[in-house]
mmCIF file of the N, C-alpha and C atoms, coordinates in Angstrom:
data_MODEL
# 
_entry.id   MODEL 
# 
loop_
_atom_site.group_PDB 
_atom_site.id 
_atom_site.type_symbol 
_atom_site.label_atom_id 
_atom_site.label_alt_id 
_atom_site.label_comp_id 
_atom_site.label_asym_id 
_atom_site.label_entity_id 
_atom_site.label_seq_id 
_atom_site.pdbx_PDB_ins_code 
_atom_site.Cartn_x 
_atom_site.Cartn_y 
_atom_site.Cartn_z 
_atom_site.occupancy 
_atom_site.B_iso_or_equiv 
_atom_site.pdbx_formal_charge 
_atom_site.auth_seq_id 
_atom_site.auth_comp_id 
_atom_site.auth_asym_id 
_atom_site.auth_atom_id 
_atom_site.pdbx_PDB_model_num 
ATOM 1   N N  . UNK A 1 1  ? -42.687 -17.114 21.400  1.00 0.00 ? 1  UNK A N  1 
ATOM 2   C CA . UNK A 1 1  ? -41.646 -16.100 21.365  1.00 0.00 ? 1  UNK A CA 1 
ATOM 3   C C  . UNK A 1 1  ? -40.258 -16.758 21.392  1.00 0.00 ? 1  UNK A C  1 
ATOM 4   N N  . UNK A 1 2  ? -40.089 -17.855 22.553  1.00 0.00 ? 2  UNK A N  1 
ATOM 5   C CA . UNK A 1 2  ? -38.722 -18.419 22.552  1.00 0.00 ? 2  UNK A CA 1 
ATOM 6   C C  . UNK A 1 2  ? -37.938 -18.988 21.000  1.00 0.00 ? 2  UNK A C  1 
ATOM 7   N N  . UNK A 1 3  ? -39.781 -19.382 20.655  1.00 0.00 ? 3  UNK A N  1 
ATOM 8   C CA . UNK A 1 3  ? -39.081 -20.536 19.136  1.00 0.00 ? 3  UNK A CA 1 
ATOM 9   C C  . UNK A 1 3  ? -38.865 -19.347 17.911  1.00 0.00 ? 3  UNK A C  1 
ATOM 10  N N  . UNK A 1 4  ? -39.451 -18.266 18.603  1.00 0.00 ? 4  UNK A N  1 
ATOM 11  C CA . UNK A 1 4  ? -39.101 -17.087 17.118  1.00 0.00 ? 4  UNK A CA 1 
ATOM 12  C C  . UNK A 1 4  ? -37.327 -16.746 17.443  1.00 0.00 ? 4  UNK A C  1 
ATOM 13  N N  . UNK A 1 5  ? -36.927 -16.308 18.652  1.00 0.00 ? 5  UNK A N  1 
ATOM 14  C CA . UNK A 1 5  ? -35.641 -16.045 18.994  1.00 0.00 ? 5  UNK A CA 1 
ATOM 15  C C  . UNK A 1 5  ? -34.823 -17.315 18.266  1.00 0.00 ? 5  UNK A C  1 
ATOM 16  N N  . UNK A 1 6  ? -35.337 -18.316 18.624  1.00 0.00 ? 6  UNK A N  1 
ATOM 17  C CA . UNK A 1 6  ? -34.140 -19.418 18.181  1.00 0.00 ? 6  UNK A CA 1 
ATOM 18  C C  . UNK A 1 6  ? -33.771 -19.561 16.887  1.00 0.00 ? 6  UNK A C  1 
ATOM 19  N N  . UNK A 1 7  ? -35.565 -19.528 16.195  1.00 0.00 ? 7  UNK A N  1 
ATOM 20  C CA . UNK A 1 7  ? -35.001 -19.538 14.823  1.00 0.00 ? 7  UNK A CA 1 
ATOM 21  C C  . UNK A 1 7  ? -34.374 -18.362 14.067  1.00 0.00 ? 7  UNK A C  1 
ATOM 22  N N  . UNK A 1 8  ? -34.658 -16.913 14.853  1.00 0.00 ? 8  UNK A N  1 
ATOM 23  C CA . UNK A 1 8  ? -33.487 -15.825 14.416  1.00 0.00 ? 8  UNK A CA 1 
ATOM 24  C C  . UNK A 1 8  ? -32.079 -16.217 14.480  1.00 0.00 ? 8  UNK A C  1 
ATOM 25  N N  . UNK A 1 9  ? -31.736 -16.810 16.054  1.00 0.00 ? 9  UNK A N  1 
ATOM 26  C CA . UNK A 1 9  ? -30.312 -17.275 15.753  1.00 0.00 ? 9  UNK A CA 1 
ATOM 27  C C  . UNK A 1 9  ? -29.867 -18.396 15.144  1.00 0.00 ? 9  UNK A C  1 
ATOM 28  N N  . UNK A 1 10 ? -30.287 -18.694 14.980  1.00 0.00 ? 10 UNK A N  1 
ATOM 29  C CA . UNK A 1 10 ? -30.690 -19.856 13.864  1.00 0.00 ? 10 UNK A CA 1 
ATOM 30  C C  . UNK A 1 10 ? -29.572 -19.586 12.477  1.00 0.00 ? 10 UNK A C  1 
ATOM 31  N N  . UNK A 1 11 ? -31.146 -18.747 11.897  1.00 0.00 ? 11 UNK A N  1 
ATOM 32  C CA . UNK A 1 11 ? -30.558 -17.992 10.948  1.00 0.00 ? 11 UNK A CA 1 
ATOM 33  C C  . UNK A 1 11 ? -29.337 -17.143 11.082  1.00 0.00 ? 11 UNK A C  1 
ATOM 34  N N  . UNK A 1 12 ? -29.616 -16.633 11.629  1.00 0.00 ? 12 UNK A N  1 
ATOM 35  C CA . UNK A 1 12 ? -28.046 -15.460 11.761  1.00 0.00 ? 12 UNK A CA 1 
ATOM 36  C C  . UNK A 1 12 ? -27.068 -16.134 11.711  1.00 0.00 ? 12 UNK A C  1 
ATOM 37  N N  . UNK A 1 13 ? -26.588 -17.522 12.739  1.00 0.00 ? 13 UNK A N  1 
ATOM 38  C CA . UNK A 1 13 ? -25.592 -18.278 12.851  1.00 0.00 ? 13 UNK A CA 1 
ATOM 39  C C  . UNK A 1 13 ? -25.260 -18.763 11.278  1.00 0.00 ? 13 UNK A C  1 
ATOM 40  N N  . UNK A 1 14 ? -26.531 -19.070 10.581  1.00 0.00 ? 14 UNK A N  1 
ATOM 41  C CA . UNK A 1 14 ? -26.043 -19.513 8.998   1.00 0.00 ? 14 UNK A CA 1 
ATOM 42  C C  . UNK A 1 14 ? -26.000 -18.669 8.302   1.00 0.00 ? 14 UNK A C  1 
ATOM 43  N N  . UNK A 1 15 ? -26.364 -17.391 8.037   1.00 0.00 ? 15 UNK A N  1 
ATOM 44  C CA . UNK A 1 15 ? -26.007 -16.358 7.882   1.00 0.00 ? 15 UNK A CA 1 
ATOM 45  C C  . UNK A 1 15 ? -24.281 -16.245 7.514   1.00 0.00 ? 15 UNK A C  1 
ATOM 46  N N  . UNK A 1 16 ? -23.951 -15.810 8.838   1.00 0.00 ? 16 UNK A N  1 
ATOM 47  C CA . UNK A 1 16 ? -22.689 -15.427 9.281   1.00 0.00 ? 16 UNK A CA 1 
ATOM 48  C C  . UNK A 1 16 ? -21.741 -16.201 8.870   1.00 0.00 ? 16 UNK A C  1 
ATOM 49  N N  . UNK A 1 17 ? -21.875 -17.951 8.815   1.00 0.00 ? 17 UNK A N  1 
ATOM 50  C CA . UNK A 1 17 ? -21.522 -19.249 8.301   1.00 0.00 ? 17 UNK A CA 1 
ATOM 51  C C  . UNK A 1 17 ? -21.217 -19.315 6.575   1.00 0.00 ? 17 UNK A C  1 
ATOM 52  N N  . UNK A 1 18 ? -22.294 -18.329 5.740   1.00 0.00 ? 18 UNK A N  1 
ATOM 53  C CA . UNK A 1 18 ? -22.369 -18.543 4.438   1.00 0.00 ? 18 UNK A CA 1 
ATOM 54  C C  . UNK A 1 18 ? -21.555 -16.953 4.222   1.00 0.00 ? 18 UNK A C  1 
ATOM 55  N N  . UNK A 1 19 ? -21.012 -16.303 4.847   1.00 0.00 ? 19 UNK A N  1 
ATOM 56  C CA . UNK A 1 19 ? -20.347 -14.736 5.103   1.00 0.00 ? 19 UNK A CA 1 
ATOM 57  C C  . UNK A 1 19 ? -18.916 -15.394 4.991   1.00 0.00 ? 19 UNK A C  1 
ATOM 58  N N  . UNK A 1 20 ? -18.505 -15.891 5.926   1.00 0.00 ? 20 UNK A N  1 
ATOM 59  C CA . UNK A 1 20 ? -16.955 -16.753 6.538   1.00 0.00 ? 20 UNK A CA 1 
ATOM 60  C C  . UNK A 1 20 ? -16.887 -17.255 5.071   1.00 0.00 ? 20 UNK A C  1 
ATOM 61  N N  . UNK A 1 21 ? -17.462 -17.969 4.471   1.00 0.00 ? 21 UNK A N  1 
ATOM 62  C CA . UNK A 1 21 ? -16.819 -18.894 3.764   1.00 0.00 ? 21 UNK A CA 1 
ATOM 63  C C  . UNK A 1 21 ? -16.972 -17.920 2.394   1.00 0.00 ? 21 UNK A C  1 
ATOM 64  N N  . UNK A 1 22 ? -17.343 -16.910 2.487   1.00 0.00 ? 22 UNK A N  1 
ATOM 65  C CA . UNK A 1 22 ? -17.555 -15.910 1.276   1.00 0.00 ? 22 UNK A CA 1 
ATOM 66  C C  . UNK A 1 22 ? -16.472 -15.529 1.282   1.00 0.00 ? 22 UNK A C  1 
ATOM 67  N N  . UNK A 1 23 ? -15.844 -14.668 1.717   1.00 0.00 ? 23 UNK A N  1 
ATOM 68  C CA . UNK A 1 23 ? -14.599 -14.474 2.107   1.00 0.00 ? 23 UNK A CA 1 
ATOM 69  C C  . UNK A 1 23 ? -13.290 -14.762 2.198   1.00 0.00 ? 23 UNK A C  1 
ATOM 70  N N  . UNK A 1 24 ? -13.823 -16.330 2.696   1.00 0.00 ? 24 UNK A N  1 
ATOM 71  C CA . UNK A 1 24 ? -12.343 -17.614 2.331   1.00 0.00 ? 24 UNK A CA 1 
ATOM 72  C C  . UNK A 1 24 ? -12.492 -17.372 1.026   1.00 0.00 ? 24 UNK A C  1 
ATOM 73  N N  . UNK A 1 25 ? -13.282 -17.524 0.363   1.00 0.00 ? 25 UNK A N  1 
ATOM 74  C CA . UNK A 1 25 ? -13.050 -17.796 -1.045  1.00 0.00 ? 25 UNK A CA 1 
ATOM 75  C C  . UNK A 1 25 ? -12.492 -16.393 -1.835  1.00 0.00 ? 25 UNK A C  1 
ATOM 76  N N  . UNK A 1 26 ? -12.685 -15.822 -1.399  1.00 0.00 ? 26 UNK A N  1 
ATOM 77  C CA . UNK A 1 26 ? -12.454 -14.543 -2.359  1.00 0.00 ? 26 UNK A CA 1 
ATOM 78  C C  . UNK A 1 26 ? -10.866 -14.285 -1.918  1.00 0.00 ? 26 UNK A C  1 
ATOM 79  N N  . UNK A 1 27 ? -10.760 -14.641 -0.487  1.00 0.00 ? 27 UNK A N  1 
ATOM 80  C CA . UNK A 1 27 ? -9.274  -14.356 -0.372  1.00 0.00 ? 27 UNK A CA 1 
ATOM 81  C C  . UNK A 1 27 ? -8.666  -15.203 -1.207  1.00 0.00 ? 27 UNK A C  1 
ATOM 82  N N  . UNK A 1 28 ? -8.590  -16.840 -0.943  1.00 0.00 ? 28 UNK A N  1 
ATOM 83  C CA . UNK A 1 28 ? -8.146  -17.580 -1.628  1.00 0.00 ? 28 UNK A CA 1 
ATOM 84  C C  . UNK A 1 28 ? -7.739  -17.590 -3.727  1.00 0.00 ? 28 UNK A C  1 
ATOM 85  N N  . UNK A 1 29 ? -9.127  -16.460 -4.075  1.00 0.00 ? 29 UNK A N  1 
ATOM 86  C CA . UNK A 1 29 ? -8.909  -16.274 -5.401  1.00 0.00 ? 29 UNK A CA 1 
ATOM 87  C C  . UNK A 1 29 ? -8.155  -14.785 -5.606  1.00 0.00 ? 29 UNK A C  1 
ATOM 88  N N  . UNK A 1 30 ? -7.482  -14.749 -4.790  1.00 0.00 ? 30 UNK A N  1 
ATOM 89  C CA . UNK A 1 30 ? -6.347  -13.032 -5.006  1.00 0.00 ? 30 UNK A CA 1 
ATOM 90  C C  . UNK A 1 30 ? -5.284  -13.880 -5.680  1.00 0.00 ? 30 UNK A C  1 
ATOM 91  N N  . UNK A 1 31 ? -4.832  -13.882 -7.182  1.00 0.00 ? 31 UNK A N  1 
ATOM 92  C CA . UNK A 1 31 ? -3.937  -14.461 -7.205  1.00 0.00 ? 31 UNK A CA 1 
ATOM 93  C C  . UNK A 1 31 ? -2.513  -13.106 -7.951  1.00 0.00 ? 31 UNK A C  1 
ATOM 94  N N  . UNK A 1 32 ? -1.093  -13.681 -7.754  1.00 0.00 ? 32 UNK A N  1 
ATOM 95  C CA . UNK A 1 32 ? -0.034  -13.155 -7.501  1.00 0.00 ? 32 UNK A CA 1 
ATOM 96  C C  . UNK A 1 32 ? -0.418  -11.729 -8.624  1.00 0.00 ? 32 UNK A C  1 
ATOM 97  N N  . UNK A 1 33 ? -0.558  -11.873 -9.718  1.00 0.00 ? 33 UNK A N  1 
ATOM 98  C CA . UNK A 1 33 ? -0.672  -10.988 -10.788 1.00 0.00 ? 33 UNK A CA 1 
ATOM 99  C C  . UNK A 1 33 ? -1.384  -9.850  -10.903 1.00 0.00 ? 33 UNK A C  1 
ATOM 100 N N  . UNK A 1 34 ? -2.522  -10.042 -9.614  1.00 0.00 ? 34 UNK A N  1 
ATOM 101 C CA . UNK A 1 34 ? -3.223  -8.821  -8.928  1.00 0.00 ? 34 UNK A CA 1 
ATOM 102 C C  . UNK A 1 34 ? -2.574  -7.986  -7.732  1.00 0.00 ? 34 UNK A C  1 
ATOM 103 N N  . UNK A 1 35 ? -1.390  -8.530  -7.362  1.00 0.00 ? 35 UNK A N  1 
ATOM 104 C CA . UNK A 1 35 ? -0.710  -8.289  -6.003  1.00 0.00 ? 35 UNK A CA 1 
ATOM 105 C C  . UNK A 1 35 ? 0.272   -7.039  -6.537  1.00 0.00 ? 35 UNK A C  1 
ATOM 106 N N  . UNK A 1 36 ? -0.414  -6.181  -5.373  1.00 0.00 ? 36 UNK A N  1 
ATOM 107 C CA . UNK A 1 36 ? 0.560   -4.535  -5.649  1.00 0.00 ? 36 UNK A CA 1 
ATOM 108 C C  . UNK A 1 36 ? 1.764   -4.645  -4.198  1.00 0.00 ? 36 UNK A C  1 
ATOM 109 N N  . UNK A 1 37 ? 2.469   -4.117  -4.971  1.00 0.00 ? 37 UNK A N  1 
ATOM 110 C CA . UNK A 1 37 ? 3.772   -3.937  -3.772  1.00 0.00 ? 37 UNK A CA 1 
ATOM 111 C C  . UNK A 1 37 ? 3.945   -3.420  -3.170  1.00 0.00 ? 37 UNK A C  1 
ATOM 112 N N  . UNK A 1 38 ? 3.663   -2.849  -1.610  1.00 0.00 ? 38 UNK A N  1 
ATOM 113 C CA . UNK A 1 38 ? 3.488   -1.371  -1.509  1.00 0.00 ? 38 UNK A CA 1 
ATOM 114 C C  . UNK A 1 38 ? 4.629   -0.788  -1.231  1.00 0.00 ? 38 UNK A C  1 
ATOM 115 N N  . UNK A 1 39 ? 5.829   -1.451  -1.243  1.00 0.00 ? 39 UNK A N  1 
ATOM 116 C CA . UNK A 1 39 ? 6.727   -0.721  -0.970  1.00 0.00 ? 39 UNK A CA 1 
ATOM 117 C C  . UNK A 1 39 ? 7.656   -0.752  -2.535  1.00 0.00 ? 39 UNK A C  1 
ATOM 118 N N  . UNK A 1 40 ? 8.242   0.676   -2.451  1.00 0.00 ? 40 UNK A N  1 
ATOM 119 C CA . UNK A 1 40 ? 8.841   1.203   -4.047  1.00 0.00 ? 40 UNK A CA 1 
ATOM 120 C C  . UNK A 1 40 ? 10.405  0.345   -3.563  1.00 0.00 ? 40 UNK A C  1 
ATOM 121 N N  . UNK A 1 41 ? 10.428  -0.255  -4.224  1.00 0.00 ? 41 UNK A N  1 
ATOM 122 C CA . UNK A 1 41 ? 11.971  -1.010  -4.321  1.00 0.00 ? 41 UNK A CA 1 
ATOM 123 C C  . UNK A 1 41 ? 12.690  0.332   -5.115  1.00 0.00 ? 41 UNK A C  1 
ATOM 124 N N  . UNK A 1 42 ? 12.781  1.263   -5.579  1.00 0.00 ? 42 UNK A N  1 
ATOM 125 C CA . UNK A 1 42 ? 13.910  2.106   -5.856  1.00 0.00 ? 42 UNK A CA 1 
ATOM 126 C C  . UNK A 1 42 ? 13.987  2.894   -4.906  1.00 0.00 ? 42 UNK A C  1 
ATOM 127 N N  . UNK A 1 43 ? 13.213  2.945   -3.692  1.00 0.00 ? 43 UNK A N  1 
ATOM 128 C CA . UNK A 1 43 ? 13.978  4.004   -3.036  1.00 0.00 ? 43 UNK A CA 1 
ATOM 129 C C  . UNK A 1 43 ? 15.078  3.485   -1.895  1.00 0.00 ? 43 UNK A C  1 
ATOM 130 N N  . UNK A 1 44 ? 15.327  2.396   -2.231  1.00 0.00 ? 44 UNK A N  1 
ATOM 131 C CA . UNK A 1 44 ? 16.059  1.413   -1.263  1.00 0.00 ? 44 UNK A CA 1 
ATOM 132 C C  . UNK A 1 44 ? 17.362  0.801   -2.267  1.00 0.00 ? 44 UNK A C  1 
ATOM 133 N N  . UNK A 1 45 ? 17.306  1.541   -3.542  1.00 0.00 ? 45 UNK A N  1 
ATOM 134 C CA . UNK A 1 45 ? 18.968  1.247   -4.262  1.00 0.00 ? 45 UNK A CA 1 
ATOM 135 C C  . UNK A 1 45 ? 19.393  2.300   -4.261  1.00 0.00 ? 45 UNK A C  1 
ATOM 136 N N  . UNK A 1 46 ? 20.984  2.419   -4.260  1.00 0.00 ? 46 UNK A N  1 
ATOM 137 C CA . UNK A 1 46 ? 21.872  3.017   -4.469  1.00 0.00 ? 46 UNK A CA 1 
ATOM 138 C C  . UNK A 1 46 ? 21.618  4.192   -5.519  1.00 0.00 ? 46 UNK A C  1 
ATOM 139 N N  . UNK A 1 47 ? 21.656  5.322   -5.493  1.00 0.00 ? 47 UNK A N  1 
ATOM 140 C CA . UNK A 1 47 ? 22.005  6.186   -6.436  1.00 0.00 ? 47 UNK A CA 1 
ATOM 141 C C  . UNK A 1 47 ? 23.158  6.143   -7.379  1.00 0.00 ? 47 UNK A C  1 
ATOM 142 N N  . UNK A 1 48 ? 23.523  6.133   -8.792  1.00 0.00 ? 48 UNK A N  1 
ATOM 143 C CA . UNK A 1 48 ? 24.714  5.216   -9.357  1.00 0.00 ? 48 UNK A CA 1 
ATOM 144 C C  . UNK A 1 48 ? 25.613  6.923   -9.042  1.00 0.00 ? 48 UNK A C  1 
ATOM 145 N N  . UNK A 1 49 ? 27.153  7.045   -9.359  1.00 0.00 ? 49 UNK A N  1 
ATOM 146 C CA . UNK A 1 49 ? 27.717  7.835   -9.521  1.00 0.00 ? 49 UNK A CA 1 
ATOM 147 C C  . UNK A 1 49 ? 27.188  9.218   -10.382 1.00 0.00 ? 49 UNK A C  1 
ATOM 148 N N  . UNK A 1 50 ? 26.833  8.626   -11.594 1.00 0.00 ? 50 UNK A N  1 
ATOM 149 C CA . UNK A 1 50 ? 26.058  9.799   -12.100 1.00 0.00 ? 50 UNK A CA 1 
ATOM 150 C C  . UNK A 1 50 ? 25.624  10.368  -12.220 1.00 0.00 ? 50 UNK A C  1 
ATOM 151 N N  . UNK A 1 51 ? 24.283  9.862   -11.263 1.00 0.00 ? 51 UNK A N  1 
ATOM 152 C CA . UNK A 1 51 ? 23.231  10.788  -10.395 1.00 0.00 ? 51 UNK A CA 1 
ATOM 153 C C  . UNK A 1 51 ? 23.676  11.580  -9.418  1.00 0.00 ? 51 UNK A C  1 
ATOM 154 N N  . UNK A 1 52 ? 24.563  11.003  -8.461  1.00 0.00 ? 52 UNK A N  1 
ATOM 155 C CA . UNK A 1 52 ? 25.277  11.869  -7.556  1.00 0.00 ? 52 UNK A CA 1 
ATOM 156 C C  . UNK A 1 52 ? 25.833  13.027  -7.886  1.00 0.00 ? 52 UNK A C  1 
ATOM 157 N N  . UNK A 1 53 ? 26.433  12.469  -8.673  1.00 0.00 ? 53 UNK A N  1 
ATOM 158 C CA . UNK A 1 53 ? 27.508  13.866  -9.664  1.00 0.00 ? 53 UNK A CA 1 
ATOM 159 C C  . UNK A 1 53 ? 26.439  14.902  -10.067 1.00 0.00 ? 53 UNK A C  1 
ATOM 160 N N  . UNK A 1 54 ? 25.369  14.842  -10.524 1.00 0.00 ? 54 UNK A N  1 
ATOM 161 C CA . UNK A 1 54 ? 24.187  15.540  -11.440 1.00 0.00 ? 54 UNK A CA 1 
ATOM 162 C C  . UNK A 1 54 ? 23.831  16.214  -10.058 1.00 0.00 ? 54 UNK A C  1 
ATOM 163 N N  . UNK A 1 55 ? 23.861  15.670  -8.949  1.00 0.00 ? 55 UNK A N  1 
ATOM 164 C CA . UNK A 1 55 ? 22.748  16.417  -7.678  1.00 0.00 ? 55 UNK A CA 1 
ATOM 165 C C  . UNK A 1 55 ? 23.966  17.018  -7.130  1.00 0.00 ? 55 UNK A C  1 
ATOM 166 N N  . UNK A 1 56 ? 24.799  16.609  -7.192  1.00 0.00 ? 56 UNK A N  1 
ATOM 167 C CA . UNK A 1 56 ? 25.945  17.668  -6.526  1.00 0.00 ? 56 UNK A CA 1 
ATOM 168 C C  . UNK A 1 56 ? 26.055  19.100  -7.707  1.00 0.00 ? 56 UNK A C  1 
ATOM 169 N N  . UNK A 1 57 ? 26.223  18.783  -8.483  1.00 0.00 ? 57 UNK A N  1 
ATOM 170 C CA . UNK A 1 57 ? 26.316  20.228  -10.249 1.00 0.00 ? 57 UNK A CA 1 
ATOM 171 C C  . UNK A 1 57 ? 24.677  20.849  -9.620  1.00 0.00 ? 57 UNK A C  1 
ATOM 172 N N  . UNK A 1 58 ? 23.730  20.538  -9.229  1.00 0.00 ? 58 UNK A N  1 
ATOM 173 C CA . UNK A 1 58 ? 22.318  21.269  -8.867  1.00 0.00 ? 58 UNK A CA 1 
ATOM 174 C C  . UNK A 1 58 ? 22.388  21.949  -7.893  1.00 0.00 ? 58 UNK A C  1 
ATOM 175 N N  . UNK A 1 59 ? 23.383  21.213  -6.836  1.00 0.00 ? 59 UNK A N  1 
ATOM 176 C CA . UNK A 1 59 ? 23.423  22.151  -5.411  1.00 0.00 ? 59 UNK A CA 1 
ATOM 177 C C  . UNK A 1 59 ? 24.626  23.667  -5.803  1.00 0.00 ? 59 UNK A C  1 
ATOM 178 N N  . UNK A 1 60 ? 25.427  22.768  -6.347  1.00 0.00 ? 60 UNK A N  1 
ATOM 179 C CA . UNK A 1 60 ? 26.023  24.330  -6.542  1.00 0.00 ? 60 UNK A CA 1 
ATOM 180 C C  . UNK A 1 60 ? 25.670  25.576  -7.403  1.00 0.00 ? 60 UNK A C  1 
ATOM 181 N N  . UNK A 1 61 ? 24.573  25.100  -8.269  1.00 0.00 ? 61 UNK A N  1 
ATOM 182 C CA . UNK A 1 61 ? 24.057  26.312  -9.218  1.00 0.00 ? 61 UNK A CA 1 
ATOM 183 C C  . UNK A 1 61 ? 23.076  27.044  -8.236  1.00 0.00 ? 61 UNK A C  1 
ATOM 184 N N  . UNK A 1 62 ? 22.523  26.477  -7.110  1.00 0.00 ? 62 UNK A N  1 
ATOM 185 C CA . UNK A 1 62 ? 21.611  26.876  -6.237  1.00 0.00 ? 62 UNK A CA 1 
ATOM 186 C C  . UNK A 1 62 ? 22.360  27.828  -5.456  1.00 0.00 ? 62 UNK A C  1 
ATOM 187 N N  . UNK A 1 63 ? 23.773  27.505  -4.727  1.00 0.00 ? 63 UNK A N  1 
ATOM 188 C CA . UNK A 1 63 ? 24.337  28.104  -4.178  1.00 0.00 ? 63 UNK A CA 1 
ATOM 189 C C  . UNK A 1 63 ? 24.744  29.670  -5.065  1.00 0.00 ? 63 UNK A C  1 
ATOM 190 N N  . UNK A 1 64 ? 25.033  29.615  -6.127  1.00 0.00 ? 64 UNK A N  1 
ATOM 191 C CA . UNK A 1 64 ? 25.938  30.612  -6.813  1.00 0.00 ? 64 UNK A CA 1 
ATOM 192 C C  . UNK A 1 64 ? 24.496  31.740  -6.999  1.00 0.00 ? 64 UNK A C  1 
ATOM 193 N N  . UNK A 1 65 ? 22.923  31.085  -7.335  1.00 0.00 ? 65 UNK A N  1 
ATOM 194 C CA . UNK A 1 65 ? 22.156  32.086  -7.119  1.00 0.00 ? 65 UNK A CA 1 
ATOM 195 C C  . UNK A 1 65 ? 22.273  32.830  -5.590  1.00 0.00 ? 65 UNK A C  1 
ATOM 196 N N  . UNK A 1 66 ? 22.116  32.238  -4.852  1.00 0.00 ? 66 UNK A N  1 
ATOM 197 C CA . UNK A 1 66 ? 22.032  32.700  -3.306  1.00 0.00 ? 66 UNK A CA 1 
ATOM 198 C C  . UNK A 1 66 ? 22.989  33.585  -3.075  1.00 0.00 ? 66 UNK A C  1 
ATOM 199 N N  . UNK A 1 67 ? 24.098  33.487  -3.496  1.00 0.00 ? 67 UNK A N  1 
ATOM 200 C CA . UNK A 1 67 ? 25.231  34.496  -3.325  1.00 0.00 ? 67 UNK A CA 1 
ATOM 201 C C  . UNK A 1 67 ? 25.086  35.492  -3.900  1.00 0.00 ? 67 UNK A C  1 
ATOM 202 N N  . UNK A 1 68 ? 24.707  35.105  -5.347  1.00 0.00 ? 68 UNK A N  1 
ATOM 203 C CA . UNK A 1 68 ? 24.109  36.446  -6.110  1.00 0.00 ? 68 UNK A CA 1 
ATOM 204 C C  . UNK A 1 68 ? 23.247  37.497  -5.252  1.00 0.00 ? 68 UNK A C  1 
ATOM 205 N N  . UNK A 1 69 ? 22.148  36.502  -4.654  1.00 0.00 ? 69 UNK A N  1 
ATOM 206 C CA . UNK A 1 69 ? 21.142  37.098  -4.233  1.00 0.00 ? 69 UNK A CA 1 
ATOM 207 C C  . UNK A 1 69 ? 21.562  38.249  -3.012  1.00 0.00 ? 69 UNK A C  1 
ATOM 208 N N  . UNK A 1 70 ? 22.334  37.932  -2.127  1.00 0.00 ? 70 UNK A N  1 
ATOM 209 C CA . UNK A 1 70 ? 22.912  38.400  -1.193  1.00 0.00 ? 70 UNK A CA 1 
ATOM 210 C C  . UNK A 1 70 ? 23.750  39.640  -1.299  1.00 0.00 ? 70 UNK A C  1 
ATOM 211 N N  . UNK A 1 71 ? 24.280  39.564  -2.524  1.00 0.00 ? 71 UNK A N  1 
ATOM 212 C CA . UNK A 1 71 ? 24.880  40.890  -2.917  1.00 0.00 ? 71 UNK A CA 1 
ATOM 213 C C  . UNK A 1 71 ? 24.228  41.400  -3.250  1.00 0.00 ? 71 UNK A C  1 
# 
């Protein structure tokens, strides 16, 4: 019984050994051209003038309904 336990951990230990190095490797082969960004770099620039101008002309057509609406 003892020598069946040992050679389970045995195995398992090489097992687990041929797992680790599965892994190294696969990390190691992620290369840059597969790499997603997760963060959106446009929501961290500036809005240019134009856009501003365009979202300010949207808020006030919103407003002029609402007033409508109110009367």
């Amino acid at each position: 019984m003892k020598n069946l336990l040992e050679s389970f951990a045995i195995f398992l230990v090489g097992l687990l050994s041929i797992g680790v190095v599965y892994l190294i490797v696969q990390y190691n082969s992620i290369d840059d051209k597969n790499y997603v960004d997760p963060l959106d770099k446009t929501a961290y620039q500036m809005p240019t003038d134009a856009e501003l101008e365009e979202a300010d002309d949207l808020d006030l057509d919103d407003e002029d309904i609402d007033l409508e609406d109110e009367a």
